[in-house]
C-alpha positions in Angstrom: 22.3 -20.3 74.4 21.3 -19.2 77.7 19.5 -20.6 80.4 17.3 -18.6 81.8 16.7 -19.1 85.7 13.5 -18.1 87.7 13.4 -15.0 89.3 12.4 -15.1 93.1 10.6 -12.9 95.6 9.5 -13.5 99.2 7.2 -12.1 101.8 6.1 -12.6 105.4 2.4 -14.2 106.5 1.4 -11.9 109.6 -0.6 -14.0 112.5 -3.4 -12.7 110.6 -2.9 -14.4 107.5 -2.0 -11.5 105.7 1.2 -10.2 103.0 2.3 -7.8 101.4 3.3 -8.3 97.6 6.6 -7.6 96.5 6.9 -4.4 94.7 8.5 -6.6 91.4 5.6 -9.1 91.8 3.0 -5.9 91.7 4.9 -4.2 88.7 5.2 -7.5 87.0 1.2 -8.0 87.3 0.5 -4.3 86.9 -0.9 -4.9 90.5 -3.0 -2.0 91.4 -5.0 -1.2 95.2 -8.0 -2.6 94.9 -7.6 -5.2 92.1 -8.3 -8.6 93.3 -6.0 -12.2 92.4 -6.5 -15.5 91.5 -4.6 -18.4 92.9 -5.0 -21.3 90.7 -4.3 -24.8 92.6 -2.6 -27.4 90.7 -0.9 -30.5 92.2 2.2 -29.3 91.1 1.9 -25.8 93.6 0.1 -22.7 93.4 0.0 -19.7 90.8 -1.1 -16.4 91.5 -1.9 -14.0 88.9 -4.5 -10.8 88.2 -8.0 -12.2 88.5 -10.0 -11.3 85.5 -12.8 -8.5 85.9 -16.0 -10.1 87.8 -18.0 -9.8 85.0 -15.5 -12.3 83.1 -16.4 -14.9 86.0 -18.4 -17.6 83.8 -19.9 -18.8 87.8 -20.4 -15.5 89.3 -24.1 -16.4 88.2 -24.3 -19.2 90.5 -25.5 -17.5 93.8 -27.2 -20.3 95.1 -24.5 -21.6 97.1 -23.1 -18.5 98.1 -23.9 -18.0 101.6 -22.4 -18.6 104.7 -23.8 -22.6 105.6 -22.5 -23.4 102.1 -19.2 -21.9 102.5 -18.4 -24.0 105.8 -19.9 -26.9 104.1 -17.4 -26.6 101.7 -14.3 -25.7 103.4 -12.3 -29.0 103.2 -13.1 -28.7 98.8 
């Protein structure tokens, strides 16, 4: 039997924060301009994967701590 070893991409974080996804990590997610991702925090790392359509989001309903006061309060969450 084979094992099977994880297959590895990287990518750069510009001063701005910003990266580009490796063209197998877009193919492999079907990764399209415009679509938006989820990174889901565990305490073992970080996953990132396609973020389901907005209307899927079960708390996109709760607006009332959307706004900018709430979001710094927030931060450190």
């Amino acid at each position: 039997m084979s094992v099977q070893h994880p297959r590895t991409a990287f990518s750069k974080v510009s001063v701005k924060s910003q990266t580009v996804l490796p063209a197998e990590v877009r193919d492999r997610l079907s990764i399209r301009p415009g679509d938006r991702l989820r990174y889901v925090i565990t305490p073992e790392g970080v996953t990132i994967d396609r973020a389901p359509p907005e209307g899927d989001d079960p708390f996109a309903a709760f607006t009332e701590w959307g706004g900018p006061i709430d979001d710094e309060d927030y931060a450190d969450l």
